[in-house]
C-alpha positions in Angstrom: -94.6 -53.5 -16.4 -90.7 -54.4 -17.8 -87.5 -53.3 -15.4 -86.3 -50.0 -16.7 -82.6 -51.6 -15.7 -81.7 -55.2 -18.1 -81.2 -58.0 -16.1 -77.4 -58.2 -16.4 -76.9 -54.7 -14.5 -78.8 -55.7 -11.9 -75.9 -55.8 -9.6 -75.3 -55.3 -6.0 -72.3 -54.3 -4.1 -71.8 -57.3 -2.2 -71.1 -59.4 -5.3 -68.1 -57.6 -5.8 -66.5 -57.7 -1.8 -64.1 -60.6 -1.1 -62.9 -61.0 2.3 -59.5 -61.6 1.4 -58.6 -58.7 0.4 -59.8 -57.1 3.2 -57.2 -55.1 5.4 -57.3 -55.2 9.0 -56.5 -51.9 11.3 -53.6 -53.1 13.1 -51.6 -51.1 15.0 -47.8 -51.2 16.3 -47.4 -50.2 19.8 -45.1 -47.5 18.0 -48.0 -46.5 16.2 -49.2 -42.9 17.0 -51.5 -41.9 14.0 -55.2 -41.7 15.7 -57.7 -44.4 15.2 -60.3 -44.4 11.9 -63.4 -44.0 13.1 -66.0 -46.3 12.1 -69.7 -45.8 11.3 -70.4 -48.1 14.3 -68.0 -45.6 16.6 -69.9 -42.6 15.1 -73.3 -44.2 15.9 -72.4 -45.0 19.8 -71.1 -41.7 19.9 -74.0 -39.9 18.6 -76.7 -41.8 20.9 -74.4 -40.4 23.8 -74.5 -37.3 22.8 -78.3 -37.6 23.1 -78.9 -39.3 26.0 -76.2 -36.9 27.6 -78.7 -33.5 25.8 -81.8 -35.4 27.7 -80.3 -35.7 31.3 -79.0 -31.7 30.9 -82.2 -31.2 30.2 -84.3 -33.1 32.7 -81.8 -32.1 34.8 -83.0 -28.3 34.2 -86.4 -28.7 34.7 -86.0 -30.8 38.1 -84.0 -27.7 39.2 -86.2 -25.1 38.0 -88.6 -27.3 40.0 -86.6 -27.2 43.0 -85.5 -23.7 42.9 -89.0 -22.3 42.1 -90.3 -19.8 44.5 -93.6 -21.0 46.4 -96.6 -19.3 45.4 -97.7 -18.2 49.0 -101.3 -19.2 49.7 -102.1 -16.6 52.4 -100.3 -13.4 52.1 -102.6 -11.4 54.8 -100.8 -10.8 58.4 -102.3 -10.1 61.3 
């Protein structure tokens, strides 16, 4: 079966990125914009978030645990 795409657009991105044009995020200590935040920042703050929503809820059901009333095996008296 032929490529639907010729061979001369078969182009990836990379082929086009050259390093020195690249700009670095440098910052002044005068500097008071905020920082960009990078897919890499976004990804570390996502898997906190999650591991953060597990504990809350472990924590929950250890305490529901805790906190439970006992079901009372003998309830007669005397």
């Amino acid at each position: 079966m032929q490529a639907l795409v010729p061979k001369e657009f078969n182009m990836r991105l990379d082929e086009f990125y050259n390093p020195e044009k690249d700009r670095s995020a440098s910052r002044s200590i005068d500097d008071v914009r905020k920082t960009k935040l990078t897919l890499e920042t976004l990804n570390k703050l996502r898997k906190y978030r999650e591991i953060k929503k597990s504990e809350t809820i472990e924590q929950k059901k250890f305490a529901s645990l805790m906190y439970a009333k006992q079901a009372q095996a003998d309830t007669g008296g005397f």
